[in-house]
Backbone bond lengths (Angstrom), bond angles and torsions (degrees), N, CA, C in turn:
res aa  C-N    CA-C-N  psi(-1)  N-CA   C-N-CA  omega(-1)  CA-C   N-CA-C  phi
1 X - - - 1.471 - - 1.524 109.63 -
2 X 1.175 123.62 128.40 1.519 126.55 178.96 1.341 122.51 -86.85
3 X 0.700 121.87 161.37 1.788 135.23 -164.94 1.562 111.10 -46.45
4 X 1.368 108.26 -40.94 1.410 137.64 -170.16 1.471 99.89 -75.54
5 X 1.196 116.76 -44.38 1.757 107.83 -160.38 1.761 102.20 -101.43
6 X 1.633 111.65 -5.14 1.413 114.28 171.17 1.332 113.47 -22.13
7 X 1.248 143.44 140.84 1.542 144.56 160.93 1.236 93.95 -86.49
8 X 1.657 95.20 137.07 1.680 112.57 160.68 1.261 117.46 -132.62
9 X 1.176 136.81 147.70 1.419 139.13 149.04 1.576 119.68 -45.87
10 X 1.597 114.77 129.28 0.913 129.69 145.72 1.974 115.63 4.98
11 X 1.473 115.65 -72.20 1.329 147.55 -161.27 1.398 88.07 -60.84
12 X 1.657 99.45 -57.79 1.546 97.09 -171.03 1.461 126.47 -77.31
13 X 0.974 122.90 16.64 1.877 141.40 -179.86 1.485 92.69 -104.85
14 X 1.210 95.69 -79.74 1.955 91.09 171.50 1.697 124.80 -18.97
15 X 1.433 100.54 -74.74 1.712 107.45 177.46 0.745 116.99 -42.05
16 X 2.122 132.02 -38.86 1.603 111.87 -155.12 1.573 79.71 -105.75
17 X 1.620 148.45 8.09 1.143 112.97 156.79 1.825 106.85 -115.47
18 X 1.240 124.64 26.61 1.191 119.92 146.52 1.589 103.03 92.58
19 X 1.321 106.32 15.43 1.559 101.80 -177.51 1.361 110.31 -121.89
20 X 1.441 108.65 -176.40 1.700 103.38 160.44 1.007 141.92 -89.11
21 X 1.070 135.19 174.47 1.867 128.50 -153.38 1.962 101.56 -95.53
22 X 1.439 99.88 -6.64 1.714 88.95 166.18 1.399 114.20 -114.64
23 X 1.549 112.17 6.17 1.520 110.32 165.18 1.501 98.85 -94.43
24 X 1.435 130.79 -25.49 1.385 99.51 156.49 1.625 141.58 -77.29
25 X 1.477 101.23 -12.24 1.561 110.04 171.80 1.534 98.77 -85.04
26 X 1.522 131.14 5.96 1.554 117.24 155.00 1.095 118.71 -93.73
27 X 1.786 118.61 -14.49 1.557 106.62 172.51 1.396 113.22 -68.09
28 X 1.482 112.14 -36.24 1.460 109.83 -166.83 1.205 117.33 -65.93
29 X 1.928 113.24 -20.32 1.327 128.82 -170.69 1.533 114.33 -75.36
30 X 1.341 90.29 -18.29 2.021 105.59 -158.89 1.633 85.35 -94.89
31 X 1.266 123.39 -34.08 1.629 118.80 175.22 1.446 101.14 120.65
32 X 1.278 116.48 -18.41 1.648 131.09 176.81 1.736 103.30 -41.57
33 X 1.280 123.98 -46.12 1.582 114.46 -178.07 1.546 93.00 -105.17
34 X 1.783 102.85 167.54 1.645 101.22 160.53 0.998 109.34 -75.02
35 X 1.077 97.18 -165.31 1.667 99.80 -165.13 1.700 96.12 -115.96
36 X 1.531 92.75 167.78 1.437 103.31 -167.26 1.190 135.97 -93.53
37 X 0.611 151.98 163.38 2.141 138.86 152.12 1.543 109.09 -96.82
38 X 1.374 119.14 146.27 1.266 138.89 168.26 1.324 114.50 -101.50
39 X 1.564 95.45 153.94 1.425 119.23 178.14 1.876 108.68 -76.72
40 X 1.251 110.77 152.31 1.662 116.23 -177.27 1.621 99.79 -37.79
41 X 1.795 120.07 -44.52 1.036 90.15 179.29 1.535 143.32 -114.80
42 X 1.173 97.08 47.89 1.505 123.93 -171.20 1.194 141.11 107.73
43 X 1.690 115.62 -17.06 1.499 134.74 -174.96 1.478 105.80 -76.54
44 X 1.402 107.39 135.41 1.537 123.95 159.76 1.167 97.68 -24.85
45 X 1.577 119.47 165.31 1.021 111.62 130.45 1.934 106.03 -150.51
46 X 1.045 127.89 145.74 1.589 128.07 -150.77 1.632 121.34 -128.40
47 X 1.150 151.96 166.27 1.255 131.55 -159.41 1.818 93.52 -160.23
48 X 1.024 91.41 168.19 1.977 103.07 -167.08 1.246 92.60 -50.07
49 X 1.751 128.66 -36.27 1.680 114.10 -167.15 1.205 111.19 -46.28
50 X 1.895 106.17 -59.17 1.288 125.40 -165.93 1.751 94.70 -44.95
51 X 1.685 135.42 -63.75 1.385 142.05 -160.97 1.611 87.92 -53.19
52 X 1.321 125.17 -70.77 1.720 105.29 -160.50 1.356 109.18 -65.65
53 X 1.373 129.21 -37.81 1.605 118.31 -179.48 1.918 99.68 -58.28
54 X 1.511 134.55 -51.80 1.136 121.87 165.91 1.270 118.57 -48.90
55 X 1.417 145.43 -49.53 1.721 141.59 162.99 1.628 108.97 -53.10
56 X 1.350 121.24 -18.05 1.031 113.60 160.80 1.452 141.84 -74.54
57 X 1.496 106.36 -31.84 1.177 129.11 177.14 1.984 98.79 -85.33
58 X 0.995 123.73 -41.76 1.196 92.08 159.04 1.408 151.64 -79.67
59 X 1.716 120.69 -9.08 1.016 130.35 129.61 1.448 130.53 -4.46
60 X 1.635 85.09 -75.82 1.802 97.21 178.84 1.106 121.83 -90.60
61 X 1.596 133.64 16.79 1.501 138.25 150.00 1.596 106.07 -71.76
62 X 0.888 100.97 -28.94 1.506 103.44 -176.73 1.378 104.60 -84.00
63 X 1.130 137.41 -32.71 0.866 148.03 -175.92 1.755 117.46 -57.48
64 X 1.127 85.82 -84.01 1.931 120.17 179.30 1.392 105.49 -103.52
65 X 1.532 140.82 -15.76 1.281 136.02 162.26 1.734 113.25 101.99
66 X 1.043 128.07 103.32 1.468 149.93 -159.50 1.841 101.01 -17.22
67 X 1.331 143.28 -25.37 1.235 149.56 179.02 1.875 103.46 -67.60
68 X 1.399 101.48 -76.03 1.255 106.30 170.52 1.579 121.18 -48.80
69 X 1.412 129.72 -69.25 1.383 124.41 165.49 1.813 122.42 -7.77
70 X 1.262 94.22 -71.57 1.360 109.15 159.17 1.556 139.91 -26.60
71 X 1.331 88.43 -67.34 1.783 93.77 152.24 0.855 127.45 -58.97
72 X 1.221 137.75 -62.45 1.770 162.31 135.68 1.191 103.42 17.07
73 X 2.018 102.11 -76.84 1.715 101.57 164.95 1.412 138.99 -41.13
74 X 1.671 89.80 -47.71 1.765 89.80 -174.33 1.854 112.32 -75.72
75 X 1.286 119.05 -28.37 1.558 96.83 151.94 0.917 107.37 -39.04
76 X 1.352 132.77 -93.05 1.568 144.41 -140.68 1.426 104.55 -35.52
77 X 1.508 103.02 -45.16 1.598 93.98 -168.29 1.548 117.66 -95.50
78 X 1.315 113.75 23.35 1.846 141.19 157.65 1.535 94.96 -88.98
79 X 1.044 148.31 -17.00 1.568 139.49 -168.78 1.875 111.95 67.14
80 X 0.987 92.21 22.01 1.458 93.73 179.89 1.468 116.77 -83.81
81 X 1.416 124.88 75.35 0.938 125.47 -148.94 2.013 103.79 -80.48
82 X 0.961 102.86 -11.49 1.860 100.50 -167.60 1.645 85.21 -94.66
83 X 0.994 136.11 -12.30 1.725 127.29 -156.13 1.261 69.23 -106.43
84 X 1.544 151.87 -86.60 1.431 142.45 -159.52 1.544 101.91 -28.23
85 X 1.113 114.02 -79.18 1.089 134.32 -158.81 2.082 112.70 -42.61
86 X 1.643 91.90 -47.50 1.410 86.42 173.69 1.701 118.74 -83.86
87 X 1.492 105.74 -13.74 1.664 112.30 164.62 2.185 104.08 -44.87
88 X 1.101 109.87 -56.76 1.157 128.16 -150.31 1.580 103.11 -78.72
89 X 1.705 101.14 -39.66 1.618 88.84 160.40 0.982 133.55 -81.78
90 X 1.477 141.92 -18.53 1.506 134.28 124.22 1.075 135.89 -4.80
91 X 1.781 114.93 -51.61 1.391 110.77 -162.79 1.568 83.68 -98.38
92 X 1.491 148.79 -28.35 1.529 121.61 171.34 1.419 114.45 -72.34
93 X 1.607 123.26 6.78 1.773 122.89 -166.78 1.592 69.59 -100.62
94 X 1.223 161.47 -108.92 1.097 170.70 136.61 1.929 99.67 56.43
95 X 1.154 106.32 -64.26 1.480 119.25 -177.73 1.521 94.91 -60.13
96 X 1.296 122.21 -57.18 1.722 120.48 -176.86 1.123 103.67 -50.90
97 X 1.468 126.45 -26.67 1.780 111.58 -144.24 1.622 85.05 -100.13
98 X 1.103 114.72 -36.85 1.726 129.19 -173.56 2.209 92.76 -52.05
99 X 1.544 101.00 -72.78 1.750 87.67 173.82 1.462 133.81 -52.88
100 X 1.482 100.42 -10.47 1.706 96.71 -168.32 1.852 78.84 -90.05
101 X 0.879 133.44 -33.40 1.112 116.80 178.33 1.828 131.64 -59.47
102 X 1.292 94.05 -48.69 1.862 117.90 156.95 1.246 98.78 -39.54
103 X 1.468 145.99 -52.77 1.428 130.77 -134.88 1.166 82.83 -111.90
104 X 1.781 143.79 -39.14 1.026 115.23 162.58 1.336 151.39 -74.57
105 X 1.425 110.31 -1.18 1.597 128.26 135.24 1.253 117.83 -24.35
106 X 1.613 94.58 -85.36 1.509 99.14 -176.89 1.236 121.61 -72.88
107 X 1.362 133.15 -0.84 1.222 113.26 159.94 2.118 113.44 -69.64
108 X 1.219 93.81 -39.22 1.415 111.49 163.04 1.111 126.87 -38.63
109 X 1.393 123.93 -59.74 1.417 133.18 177.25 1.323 110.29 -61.15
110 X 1.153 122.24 -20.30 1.653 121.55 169.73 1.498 97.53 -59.01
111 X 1.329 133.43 -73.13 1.826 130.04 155.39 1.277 117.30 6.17
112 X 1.648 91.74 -72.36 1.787 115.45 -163.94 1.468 96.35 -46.56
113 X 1.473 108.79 -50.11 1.593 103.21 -161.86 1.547 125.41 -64.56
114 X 1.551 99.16 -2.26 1.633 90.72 174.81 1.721 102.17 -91.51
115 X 1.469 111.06 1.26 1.693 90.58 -179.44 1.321 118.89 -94.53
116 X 1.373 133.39 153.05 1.311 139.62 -168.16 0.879 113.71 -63.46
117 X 1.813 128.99 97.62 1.641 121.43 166.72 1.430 117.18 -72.04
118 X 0.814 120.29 -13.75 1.976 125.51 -172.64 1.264 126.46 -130.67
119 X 1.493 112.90 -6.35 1.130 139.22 132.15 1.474 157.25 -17.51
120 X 1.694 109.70 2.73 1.651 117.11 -146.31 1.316 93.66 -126.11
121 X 1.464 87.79 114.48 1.434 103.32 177.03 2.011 116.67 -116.27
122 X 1.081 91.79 142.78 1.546 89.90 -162.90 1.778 106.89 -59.91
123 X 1.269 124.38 -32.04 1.674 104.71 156.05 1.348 141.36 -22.34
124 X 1.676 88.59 -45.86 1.532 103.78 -177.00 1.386 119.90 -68.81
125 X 1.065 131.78 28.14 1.694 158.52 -154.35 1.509 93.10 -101.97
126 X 1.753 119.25 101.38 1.747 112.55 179.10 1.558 97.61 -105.67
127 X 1.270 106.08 168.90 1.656 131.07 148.32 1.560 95.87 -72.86
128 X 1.621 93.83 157.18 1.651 111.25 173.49 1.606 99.16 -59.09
129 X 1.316 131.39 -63.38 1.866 134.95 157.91 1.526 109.78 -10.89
130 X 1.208 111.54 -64.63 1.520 125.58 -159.78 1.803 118.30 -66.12
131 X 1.559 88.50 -36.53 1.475 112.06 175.81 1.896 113.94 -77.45
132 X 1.058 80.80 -55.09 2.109 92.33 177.42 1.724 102.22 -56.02
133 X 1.249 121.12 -50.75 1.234 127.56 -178.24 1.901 100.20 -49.55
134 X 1.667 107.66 -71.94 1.396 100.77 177.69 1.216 133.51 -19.26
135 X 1.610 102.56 -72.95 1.290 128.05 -176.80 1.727 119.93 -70.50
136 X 1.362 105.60 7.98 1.873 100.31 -169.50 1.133 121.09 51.38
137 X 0.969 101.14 38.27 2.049 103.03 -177.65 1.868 101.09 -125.61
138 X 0.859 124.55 142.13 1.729 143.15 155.58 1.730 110.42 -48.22
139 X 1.201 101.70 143.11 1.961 104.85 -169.39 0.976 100.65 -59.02
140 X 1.896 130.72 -32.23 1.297 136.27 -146.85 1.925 100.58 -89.17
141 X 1.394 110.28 -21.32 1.164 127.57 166.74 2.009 114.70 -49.80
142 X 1.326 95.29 -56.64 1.199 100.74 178.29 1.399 124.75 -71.86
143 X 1.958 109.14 -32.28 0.993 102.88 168.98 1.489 130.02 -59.60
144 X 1.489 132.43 -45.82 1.211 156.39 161.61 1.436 101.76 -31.87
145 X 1.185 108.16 -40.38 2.131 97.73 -172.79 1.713 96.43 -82.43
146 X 1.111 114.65 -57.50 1.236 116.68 168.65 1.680 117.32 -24.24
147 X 1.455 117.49 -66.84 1.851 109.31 174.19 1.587 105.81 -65.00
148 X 1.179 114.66 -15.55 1.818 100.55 177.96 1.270 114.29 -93.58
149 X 1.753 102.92 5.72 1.707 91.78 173.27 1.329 118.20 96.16
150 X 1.462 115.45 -25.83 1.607 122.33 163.45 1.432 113.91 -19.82
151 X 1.370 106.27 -110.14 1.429 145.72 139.01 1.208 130.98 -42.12
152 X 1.729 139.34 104.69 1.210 129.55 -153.43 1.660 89.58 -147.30
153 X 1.475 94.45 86.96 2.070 84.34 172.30 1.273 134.99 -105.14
154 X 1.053 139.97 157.65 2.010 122.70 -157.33 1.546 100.18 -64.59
155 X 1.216 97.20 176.90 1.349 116.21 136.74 1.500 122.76 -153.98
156 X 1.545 70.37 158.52 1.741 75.45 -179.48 1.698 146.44 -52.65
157 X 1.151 106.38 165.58 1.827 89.67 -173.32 1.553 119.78 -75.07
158 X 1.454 134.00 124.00 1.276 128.63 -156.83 1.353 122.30 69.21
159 X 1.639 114.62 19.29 1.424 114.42 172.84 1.543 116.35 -152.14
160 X 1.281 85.98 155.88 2.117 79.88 -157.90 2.063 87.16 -99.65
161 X 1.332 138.62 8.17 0.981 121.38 175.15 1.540 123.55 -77.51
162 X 1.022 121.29 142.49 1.596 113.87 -167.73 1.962 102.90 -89.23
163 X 1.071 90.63 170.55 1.760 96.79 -171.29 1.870 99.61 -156.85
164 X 1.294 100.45 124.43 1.372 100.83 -168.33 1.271 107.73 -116.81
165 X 1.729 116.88 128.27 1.171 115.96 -167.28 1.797 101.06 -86.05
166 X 1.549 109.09 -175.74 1.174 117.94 173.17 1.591 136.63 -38.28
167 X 1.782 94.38 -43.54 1.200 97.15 163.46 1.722 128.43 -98.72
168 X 1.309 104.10 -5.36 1.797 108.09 161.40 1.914 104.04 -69.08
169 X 1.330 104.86 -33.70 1.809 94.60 172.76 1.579 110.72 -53.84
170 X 1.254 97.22 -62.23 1.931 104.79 173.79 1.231 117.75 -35.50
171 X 1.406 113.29 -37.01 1.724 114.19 -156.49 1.519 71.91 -73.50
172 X 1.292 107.28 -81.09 1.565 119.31 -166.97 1.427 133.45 4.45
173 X 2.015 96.18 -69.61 1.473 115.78 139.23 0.633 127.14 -24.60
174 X 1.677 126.86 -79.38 1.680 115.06 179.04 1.380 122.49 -45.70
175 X 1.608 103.92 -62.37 1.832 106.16 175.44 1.841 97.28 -24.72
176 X 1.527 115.00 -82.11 1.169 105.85 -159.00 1.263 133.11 -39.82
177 X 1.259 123.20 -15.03 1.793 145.46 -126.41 1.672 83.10 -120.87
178 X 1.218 106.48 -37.71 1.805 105.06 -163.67 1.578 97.58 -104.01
179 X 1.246 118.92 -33.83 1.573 106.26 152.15 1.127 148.65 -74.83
180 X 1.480 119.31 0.52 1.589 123.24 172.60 2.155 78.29 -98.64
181 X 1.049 109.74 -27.38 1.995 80.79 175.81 1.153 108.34 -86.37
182 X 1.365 142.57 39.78 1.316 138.25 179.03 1.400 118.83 84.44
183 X 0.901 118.00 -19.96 1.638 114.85 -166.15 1.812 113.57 -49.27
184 X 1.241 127.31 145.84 1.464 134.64 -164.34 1.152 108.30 -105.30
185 X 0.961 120.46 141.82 1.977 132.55 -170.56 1.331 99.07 -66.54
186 X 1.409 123.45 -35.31 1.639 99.16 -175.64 1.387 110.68 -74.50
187 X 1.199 126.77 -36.26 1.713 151.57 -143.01 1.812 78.66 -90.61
188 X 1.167 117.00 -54.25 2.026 107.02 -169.19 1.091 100.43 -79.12
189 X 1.769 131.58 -9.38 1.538 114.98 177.49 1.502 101.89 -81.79
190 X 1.469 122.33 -21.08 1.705 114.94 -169.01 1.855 85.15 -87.21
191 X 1.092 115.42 -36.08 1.797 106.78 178.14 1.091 125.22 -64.22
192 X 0.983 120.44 -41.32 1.658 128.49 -173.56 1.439 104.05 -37.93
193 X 1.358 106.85 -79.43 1.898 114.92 173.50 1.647 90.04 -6.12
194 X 1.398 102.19 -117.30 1.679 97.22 -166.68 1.351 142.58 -53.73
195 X 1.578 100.90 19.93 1.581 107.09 179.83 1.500 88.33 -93.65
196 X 1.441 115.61 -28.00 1.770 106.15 165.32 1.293 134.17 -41.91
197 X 1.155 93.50 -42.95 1.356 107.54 -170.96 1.702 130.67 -87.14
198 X 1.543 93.96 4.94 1.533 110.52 -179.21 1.748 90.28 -83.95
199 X 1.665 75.53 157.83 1.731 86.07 -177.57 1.692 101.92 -148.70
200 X 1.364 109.06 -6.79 1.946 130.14 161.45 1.133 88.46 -127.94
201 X 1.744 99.50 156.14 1.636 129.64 166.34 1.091 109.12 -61.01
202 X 1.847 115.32 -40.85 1.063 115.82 -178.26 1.733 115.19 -53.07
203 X 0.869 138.97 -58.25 1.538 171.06 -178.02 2.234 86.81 -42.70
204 X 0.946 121.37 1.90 1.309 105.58 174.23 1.887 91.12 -116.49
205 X 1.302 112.98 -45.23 1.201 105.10 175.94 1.561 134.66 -44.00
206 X 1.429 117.59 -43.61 1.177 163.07 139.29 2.063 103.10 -9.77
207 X 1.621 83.33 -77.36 1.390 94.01 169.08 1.568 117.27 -31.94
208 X 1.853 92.20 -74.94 1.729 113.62 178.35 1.123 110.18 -37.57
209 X 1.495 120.67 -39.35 1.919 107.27 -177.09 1.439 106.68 -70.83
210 X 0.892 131.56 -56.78 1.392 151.63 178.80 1.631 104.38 -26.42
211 X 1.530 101.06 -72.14 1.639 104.29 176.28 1.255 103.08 -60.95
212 X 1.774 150.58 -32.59 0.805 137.49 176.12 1.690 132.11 -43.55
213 X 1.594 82.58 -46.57 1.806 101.66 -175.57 1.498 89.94 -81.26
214 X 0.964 152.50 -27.18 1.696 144.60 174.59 1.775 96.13 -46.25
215 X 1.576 99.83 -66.99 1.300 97.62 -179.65 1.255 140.89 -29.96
216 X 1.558 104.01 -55.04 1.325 138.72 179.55 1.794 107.72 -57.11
217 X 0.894 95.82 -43.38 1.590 104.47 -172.76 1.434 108.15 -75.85
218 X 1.678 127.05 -47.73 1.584 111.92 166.67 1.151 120.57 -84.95
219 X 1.609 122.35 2.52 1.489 121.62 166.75 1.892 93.44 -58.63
220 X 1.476 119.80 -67.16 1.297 136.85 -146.71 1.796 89.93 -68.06
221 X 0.862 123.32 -30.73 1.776 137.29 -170.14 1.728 95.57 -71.93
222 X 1.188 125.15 -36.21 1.423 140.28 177.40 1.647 95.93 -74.27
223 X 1.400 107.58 -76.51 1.256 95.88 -163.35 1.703 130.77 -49.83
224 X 1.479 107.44 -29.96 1.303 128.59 165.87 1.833 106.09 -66.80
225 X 1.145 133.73 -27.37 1.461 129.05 -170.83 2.124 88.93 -72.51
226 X 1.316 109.51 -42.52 1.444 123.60 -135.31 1.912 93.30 -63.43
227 X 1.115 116.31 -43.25 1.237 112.95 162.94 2.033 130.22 -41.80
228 X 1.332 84.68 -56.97 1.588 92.72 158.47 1.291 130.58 -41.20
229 X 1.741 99.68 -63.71 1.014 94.52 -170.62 1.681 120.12 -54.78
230 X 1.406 112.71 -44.80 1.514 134.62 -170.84 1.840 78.70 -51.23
231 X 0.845 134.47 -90.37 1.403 117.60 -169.68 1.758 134.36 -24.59
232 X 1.299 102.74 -52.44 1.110 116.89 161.76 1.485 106.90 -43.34
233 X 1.285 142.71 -83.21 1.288 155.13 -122.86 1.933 95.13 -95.17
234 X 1.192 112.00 -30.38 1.488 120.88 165.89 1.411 105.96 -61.56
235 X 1.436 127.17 -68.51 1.551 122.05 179.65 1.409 116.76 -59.33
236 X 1.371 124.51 -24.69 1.310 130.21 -177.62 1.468 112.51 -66.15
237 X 1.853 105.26 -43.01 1.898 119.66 175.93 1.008 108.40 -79.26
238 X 1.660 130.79 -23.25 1.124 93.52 175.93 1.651 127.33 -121.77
């Protein structure tokens, strides 16, 4: 009997990947592992394939995030080797598009840093007019960030005109600052949140490393799946 077709327990699939013994009877359920054969009297029973296709699938949760993986797997284990394959270049075109975005942050935040984080003084309170004028942008400009969530400024009671306090000017700023460097309306609606929450220039940079090493970590989570997979998709063809 070879290494590969060893029988294992359930328990023992679990232990060497660190989980529990009914999150591995859900991979097999989800279709993520092959499936198994039992003993006369009912017990699983599982073999090193089943352990690397499971180390595989966690790989690529980390990677692309436990939904995708999943799929990912169950190609693989159809032998569909060009549908894997273009799954996988997606999710690293995705990872590229995610850094080209990072670097244009930070090229950005060099911008950001001339605007006043501590700075906000209740004067600085514009009309939608007052603000568009500042910034060289059209009212309809402001309106548009506003439904995407950008920019969100009150209004008053019994009036549909918006009024932007000190720190809706800031947001504003920034929005603008990260859109003349390219930045994309969907990508500044998931940013915005913590561009709020800066209170130093530094404190956006900070951010940028942060999302950087996110990157870094399911790039490397990919590259470690990529072996697997090639295994997988070999037993599947042939």
């Amino acid at each position: 009997m070879t290494t590969l077709n060893r029988p294992l327990r359930t328990i023992d699939v679990a232990r060497r990947l660190g989980c529990s013994v009914q999150q591995v009877r859900n991979l097999e359920h989800d279709g993520v592992l092959p499936p198994t054969t039992r003993t006369p009297s009912g017990y699983r029973t599982w073999t090193e394939a089943h352990v690397q296709a499971a180390a595989t699938y966690v790989s690529l949760a980390a990677g692309v995030g436990p939904v995708e993986a999943k799929s990912i797997l169950r190609v693989a284990g159809n032998g569909t080797q060009d549908d894997v394959l273009a799954l996988v270049d997606a999710a690293h075109a995705r990872l590229h598009a995610e850094r080209r975005d990072v670097q244009l942050a930070r090229e950005a935040a060099v911008a950001i840093s001339a605007e006043p984080f501590d700075d906000l003084r209740r004067t600085d309170a514009m009309t939608i007019s007052e603000l568009a004028t500042a910034l060289g942008v059209p009212t309809s400009t402001l309106r548009y960030w506003d439904r995407q969530g950008l920019v969100t400024p009150e209004r008053a009671a019994c009036s549909t005109a918006r009024s932007y306090t000190p720190a809706d000017v800031r947001d504003a700023r920034v929005v603008h600052r990260l859109r003349l460097a390219g930045y994309r309306i969907p990508t500044l609606r998931d940013a915005m949140p913590a561009f709020r929450q800066v209170r130093r220039a530094s404190d956006i940079t900070d951010a940028l490393r942060a999302r950087d090493a996110n990157i870094s970590l399911r790039s490397r989570a990919l590259l470690q799946a990529a072996a697997g997979l090639l295994a997988l998709m070999s037993s599947a063809a042939s």
